[in-house]
Each structure stands twice: as C-alpha cells, then as structure tokens.
RORODO-81910 format. One record per residue (C-alpha): residue number from 1; residue in three letters; z, x negated, y. Coordinates in nm, 2 decimals, m for minus. Example, Ala and Ser with C-alpha at 12.3 -4.5 7.8 and 13.67 -1.06 7.14 Angstrom:
1|ALA|0.78|m1.23|m0.45 $
2|SER|0.71|m1.37|m0.11 $
END
This chain:
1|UNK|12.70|17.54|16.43 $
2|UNK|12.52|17.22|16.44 $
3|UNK|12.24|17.15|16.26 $
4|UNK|12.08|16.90|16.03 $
5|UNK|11.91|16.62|16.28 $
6|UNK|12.21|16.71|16.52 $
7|UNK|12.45|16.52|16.33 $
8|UNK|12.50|16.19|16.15 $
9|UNK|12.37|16.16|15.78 $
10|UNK|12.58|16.06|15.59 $
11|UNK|12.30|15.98|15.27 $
12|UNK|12.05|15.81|15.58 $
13|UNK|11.79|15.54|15.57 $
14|UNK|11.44|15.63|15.38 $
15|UNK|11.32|15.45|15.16 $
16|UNK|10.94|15.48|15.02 $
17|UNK|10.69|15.31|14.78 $
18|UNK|10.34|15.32|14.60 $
19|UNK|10.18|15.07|14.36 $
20|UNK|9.86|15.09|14.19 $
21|UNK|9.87|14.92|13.81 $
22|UNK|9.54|14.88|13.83 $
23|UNK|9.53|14.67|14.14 $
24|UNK|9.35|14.96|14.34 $
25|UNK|9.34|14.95|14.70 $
26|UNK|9.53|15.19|14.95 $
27|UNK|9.50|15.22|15.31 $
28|UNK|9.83|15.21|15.46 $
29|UNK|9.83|15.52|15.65 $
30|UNK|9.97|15.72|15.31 $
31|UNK|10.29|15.52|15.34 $
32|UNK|10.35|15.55|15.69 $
33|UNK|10.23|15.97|15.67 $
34|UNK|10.50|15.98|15.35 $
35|UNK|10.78|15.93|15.61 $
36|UNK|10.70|16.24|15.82 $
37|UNK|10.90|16.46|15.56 $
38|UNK|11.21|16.20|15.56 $
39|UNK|11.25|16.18|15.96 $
40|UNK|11.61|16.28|15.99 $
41|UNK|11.73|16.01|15.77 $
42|UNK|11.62|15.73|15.99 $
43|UNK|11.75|15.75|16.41 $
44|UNK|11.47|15.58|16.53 $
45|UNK|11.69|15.30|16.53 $
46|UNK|11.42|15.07|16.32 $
47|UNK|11.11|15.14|16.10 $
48|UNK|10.91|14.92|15.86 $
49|UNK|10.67|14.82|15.61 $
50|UNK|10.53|14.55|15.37 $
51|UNK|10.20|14.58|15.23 $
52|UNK|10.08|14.37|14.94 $
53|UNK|9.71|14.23|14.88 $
54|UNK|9.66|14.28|15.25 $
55|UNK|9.48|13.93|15.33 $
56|UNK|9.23|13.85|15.10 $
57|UNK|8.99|13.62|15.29 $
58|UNK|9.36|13.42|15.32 $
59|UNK|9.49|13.48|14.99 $
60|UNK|9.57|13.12|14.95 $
61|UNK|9.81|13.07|15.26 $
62|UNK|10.12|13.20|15.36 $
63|UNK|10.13|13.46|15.64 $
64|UNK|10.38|13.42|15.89 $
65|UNK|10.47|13.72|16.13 $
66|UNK|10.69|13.64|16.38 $
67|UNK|10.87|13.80|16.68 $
68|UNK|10.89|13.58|17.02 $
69|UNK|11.10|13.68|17.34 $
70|UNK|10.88|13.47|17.54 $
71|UNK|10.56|13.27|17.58 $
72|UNK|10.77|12.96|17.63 $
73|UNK|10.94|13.00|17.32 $
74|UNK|10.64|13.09|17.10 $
75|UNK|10.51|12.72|17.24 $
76|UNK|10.76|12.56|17.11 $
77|UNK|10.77|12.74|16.76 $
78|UNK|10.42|12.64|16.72 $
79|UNK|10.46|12.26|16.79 $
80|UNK|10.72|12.30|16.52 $
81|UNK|10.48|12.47|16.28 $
82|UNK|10.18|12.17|16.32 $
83|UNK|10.44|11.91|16.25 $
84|UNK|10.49|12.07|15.92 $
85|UNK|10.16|12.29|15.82 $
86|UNK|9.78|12.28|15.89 $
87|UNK|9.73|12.65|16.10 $
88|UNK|9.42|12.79|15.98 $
89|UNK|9.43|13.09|16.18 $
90|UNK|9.67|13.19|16.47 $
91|UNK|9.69|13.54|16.64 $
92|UNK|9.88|13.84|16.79 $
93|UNK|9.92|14.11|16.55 $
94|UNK|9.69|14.41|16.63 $
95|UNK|9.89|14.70|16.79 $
96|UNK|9.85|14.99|16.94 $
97|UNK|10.06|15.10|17.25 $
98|UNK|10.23|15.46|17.18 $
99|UNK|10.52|15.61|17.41 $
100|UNK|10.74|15.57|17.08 $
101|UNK|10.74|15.22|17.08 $
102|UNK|10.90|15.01|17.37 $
103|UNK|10.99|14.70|17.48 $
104|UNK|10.86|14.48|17.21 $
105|UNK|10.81|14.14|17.17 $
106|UNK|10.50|13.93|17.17 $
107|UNK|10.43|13.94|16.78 $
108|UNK|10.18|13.69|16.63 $
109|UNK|10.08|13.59|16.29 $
110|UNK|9.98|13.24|16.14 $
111|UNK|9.83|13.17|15.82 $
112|UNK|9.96|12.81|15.71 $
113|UNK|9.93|12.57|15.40 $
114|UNK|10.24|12.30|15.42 $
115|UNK|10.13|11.94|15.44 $
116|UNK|10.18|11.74|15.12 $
117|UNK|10.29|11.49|15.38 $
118|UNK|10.60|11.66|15.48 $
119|UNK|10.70|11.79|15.11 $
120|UNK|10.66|11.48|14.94 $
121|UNK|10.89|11.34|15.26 $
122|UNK|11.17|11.59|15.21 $
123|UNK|11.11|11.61|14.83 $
124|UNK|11.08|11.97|14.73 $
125|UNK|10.81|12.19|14.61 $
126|UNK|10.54|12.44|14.86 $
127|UNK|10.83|12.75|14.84 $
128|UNK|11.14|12.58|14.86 $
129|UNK|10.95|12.41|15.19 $
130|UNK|10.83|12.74|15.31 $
131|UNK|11.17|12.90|15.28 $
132|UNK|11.38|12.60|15.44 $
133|UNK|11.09|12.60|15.73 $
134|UNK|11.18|13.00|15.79 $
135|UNK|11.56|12.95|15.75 $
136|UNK|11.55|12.62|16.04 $
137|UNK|11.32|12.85|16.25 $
138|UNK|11.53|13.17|16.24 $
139|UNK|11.84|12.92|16.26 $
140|UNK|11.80|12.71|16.50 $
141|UNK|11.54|12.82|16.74 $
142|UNK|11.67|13.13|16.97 $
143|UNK|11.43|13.36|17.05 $
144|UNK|11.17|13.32|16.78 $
145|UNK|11.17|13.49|16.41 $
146|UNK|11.00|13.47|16.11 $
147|UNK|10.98|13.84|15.95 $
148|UNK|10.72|13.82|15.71 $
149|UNK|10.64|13.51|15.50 $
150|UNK|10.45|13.57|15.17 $
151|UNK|10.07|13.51|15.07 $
152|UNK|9.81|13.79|15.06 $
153|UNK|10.11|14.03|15.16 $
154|UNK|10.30|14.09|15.51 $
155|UNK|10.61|14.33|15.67 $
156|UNK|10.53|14.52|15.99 $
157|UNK|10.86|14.64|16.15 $
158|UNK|11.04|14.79|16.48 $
159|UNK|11.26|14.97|16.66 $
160|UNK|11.18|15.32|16.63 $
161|UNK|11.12|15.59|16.39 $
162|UNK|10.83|15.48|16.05 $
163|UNK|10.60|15.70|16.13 $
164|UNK|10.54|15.60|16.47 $
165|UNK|10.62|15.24|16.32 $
166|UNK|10.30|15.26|16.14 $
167|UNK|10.07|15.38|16.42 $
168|UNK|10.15|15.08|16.64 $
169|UNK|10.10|14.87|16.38 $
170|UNK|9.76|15.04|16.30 $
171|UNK|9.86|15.02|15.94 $
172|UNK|9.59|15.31|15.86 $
173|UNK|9.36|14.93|15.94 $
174|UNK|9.48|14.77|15.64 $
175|UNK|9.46|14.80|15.25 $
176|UNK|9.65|14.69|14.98 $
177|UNK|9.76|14.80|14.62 $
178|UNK|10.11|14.80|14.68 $
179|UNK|10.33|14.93|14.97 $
180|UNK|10.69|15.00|15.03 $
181|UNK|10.83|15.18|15.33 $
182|UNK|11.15|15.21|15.55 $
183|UNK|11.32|15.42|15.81 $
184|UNK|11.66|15.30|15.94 $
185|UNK|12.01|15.49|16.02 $
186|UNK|12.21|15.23|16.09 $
187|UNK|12.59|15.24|16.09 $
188|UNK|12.80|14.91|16.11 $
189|UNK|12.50|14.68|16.30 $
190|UNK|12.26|14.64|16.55 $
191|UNK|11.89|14.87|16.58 $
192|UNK|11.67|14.56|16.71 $
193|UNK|11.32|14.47|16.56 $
194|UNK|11.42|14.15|16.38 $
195|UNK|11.69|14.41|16.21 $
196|UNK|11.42|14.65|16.08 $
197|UNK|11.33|14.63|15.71 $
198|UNK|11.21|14.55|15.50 $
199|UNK|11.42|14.16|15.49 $
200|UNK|11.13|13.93|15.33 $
201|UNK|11.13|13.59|15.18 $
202|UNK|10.83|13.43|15.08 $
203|UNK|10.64|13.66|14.88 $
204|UNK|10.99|13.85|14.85 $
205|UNK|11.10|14.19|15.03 $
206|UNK|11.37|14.46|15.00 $
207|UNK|11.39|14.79|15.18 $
208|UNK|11.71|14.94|15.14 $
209|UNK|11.94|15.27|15.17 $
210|UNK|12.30|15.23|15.17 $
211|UNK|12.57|14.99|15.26 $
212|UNK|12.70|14.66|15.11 $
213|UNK|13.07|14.63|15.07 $
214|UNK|13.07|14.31|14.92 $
215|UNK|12.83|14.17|15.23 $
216|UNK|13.10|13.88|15.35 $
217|UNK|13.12|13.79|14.95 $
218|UNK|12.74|13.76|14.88 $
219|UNK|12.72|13.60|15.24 $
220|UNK|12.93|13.31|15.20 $
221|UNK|12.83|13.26|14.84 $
222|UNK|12.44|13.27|14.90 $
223|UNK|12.51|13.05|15.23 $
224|UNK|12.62|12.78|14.96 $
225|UNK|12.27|12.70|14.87 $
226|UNK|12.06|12.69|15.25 $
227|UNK|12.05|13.05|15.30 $
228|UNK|12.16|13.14|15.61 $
229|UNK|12.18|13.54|15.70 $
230|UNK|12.14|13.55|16.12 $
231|UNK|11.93|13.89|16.12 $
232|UNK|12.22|14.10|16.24 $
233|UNK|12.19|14.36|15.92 $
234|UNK|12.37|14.35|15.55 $
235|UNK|12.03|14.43|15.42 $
236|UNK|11.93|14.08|15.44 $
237|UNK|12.15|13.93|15.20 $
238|UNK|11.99|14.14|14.88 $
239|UNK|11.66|13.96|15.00 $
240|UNK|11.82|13.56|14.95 $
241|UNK|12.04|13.66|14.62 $
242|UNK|11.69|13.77|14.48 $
243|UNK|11.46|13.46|14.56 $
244|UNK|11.82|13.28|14.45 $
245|UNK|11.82|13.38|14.13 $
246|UNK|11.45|13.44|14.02 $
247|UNK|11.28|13.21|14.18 $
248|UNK|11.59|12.89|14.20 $
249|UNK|11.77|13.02|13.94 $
250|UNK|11.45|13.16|13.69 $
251|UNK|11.61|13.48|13.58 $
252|UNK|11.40|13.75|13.51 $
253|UNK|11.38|14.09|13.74 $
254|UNK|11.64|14.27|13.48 $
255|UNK|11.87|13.96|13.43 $
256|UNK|11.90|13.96|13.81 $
257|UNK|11.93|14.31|13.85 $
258|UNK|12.22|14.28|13.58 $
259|UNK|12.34|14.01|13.79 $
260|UNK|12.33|14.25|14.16 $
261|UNK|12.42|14.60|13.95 $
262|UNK|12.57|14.48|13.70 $
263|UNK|12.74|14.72|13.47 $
264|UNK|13.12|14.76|13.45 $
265|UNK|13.29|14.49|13.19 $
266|UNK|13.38|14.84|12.95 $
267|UNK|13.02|14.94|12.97 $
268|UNK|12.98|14.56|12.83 $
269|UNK|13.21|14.57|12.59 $
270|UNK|13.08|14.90|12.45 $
271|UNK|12.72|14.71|12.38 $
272|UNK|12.66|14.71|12.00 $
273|UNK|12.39|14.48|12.04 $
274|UNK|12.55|14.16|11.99 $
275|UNK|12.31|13.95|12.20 $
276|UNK|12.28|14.25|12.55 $
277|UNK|12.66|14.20|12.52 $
278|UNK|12.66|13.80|12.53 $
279|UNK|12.41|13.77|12.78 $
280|UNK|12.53|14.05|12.99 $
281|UNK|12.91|13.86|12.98 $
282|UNK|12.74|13.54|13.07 $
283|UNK|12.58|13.67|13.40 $
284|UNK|12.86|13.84|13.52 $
285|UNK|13.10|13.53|13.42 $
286|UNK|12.81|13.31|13.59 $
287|UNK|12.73|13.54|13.93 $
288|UNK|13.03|13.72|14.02 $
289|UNK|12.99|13.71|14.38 $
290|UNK|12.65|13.84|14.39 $
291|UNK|12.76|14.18|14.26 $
292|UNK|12.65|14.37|14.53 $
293|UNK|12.90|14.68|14.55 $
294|UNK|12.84|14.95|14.80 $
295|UNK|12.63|15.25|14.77 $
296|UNK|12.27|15.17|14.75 $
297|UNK|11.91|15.23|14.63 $
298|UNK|11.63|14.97|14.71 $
299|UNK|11.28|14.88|14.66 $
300|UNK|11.25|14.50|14.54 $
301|UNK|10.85|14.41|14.63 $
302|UNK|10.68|14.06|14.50 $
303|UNK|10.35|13.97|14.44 $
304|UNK|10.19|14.22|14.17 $
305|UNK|10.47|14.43|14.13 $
306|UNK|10.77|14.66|14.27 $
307|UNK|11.15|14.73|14.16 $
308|UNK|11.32|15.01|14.22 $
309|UNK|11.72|14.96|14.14 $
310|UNK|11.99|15.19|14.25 $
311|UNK|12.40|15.10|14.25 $
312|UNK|12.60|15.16|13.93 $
313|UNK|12.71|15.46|14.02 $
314|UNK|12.44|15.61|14.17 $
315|UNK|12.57|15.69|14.53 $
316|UNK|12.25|15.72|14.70 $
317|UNK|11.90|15.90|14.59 $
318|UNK|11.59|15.82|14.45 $
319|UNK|11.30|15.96|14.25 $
320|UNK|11.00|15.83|14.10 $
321|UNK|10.63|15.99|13.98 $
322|UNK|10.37|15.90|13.86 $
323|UNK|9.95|16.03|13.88 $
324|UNK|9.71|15.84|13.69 $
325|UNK|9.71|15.47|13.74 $
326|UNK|9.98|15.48|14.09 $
327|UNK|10.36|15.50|14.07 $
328|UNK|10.57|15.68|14.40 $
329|UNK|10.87|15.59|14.48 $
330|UNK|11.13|15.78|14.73 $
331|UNK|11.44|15.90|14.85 $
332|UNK|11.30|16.23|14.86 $
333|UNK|11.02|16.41|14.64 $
334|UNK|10.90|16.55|14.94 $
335|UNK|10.80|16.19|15.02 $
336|UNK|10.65|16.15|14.68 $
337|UNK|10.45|16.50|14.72 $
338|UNK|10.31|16.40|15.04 $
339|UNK|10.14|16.10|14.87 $
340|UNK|10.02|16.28|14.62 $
341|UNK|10.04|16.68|14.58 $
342|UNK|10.00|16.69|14.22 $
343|UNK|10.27|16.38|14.12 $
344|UNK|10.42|16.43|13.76 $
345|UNK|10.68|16.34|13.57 $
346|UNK|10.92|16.29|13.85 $
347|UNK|11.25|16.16|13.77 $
348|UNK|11.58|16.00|13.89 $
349|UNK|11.67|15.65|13.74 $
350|UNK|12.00|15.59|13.61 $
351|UNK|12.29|15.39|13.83 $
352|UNK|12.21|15.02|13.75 $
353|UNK|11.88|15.11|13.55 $
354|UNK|11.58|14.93|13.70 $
355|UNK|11.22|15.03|13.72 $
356|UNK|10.98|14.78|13.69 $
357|UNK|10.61|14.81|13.75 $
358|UNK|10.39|14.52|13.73 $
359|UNK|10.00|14.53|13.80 $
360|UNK|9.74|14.49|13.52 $
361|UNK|9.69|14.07|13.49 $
362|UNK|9.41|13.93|13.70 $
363|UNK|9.40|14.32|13.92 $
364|UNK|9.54|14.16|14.24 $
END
C-alpha cells in the first residue's frame, strides 16, 4: 500500500496567508514555518512568498526583483532600466545557500521611480508605465524576469519546497503586516523559478491552488489589452485579469471577483434584489471570457489588504481564523494553527464568496 507523500495529490499546491488590520508588523519566518504542516501538497517543484510593508526606508519606489541567467544579460537589462527610471538603489537579494536550493539564478533587486520624461513621451500614467516596462522586459529580453514589482511589498520564489524557500531567502530578515504563502504541485507546466508563485503585477499578487480550464480563453482575451503571459504557468493569467479589471477597468475587489467566479446565470436570476441581479447580469454580459473555470482557491494580495476567493463550486479547500487584530488564511487549519495555536472562529467560505480584509486607514 502506498502512502500519502508516495503518490500524486490530487487536492496539491498550498496556499497560506496572514494580515494584521491594524497594520502590525510580522517577521516572515511565521509564513514560511506555516508550511511545514502542508509539505506533501507541494513536490518541491516551486515555493514562494510576497510580503507586504517590507521596504519602508523605499516606500515610495517600486521594487523590482528579478531573475538573470547571466551577468551579461543582467547588463543589458539594466541599460534598459536607466533609459526609463532613476535607480536609487541596486543589489543582489540576500540569500542563504542551503542543500535544498540549487542551481539558481543571479537574483537582484532595484528600487526605481519612472522618469516623467519617458511617461509624458509615451503618454500614460506611473502604473500603466511600470506594467508595460515589466511586460517588454519579460517579453522581449530572454534570460531576464521581473517577479516582483510593487512598492513597499516584494515576492520571493524558487524551485523547491516553501519551507526551505523561506530560509534561502532569509525571510525570518524581514517584516511586514501582510504575507501570503505558496508551495507548488504542478501538473500540466514546468517547475522553474520564474514559474513559482506567487504571479505579481505592480502592487498585485495571486498564489493559487488548482487548475484553470478556461486558461487559453482568459489568455487570448487578456492578451488583447498588452498583457502578455510568457511565465510558463496558468497561474499567471488570474494576476493580469485582476490589475485588468480593478486597476484599468475600476471595478471593485467583489465586482471583479463576480467577474472571475461569477455565479451561474440561475443563481442570478434567483436574486430578489433587483439591482445584485442587474449588476451581476451586466458583468457577466460584459467579461465573459474572464470567467475563470477550473477548480481553484487563491489568495489575491494588494497594498493594505488580502482576498481570499475560491471557485463556484468549491473544488478545492480553504479555511480562515481569526485572533485578535490578524486574520489566517490556509488550505489546511493545521497551517492556520501553526501561526497561531489558539486561532478562533475558523471557517470555510462559500464557492464564489470572497473574503476581504483591508488594513485600518493610515496603519500601513
């Protein structure tokens, strides 16, 4: 008889978060330790993290991670950047070298403002520049990748299990008052590091557990508009339908998630609330190929808050608790107990029914 670790899981990927409301701080060694109790649902095929209020001396610029194959390459990527941002600080990312962890690439960060010079020339706004300057870079120039994009918050991922994720990354260094987790079992694509999750965007990330069904759909439709999805992993296209429609679009985090889970046209016509029923009609008439179909649960992080949204019908797990001013999220309640022992009332959202937690105004 084999047993559980021995064979695939059907259910895998972990998926773990904490937030503070009151904009407390949190080193990020609780995130990474939460994952010790969810090891067999990741293959140590890829392991991440993105921590939120992590950079407050740079609060006011955006934090590029990036992965390099070569020296050569990461050269070239930085001419790039000074044509189109003022570097105020460039370095490698701290690690710390653990058997676990192999072959990785050379992995550096840049804090950057965009110069007014170069928005004003291609007439957009600082995000919609940020995000085109990601997409050209992870586009066009092989070998180089932007993983992590947002101010005052960055991703840390690999391949290899989270736990041992977190060490290398010496996450137990930093502090922040929001954190969402990810161990990988990938099924139908690649384990590499620019694969890991969590998929971020700007201020913008998603860790995920499940599989997309619709992702050629989605793909081709969210293509449309300058995204372009080149990271090898379905994941990735929940990450660009977000920014899409909140921060193009300006629909709010439960019109969106209406939009990605949106509930089945009976459920609609059911609504006795003549106005939920309208609207809800409108965004499915509007957004039909952004349904995202598939079994999944994800984590949906942005600057001063987290989402937690699973599928419409539910296929995969998650739980949320709550002690005093932090909410867990998790695949597992283990997870959630590990962060904190005395959790209460844990409970299992509804297929479709998202969880929103903002931080107190002015707390982060």
């Amino acid at each position: 008889m084999r047993m559980e670790g021995e064979v695939r899981i059907p259910s895998g990927c972990a998926i773990a978060a904490v937030i503070s409301k009151d904009g407390n701080k949190m080193s990020g060694q609780k995130i990474y330790e939460c994952m010790k109790p969810m090891h067999d649902r990741s293959n140590g095929l890829g392991g991440g993290f993105a921590g939120y209020g992590i950079y407050p001396e740079y609060k006011d610029f955006y934090a590029f991670h990036m992965f390099f194959d070569d020296r050569n390459t990461r050269k070239s990527c930085e001419e790039f950047l000074k044509e189109r941002f003022e570097i105020v600080k460039s370095e490698i990312i701290p690690t710390r070298k653990i058997p676990a962890i192999t072959n990785e690439p050379d992995i550096w960060r840049y804090f950057v403002a965009p110069l007014k010079s170069q928005m004003e020339k291609m007439q957009v706004d600082e995000k919609e520049f940020v995000a085109r300057s990601v997409m050209k870079i992870n586009t066009e120039m092989k070998g180089a990748y932007v993983f992590s994009s947002g101010k005052n918050m960055g991703a840390f991922k690999a391949v290899g299990f989270p736990e041992d994720v977190g060490v290398f990354y010496r996450l137990e260094e930093y502090e922040g008052y929001s954190w969402t987790a990810h161990g990988r079992y990938p099924t139908n694509t690649p384990g590499w590091w620019g694969g890991a999750h969590p998929f971020t965007l700007l201020d913008y990330s998603i860790v995920h557990n499940g599989e997309i069904s619709s992702y050629d759909a989605n793909r081709r439709f969210i293509e449309m508009f300058g995204y372009k999805c080149n990271l090898q992993t379905d994941t990735e296209v929940i990450t660009y339908i977000m920014d899409y429609l909140i921060r193009v679009k300006g629909l709010t985090l439960n019109e969106a998630a209406s939009v990605i889970a949106a509930p089945f046209w009976s459920t609609i016509e059911g609504k006795e609330n003549a106005d939920e029923k309208e609207k809800l009609t409108f965004l499915r008439t509007v957004f039909p190929s952004l349904l995202v179909t598939g079994p999944f649960s994800i984590v949906f992080g942005f600057n001063g808050g987290l989402m937690a949204l699973n599928d419409r019908l539910k296929l995969r797990s998650m739980v949320i608790g709550e002690k005093d001013d932090k909410v867990y999220i998790a695949s597992e309640e283990a997870a959630i107990r590990s962060m904190e022992p005395d959790a209460e009332n844990i409970w299992a959202p509804a297929g479709g029914e998202p969880v929103i937690i903002n931080v107190k105004e002015g707390a982060y």
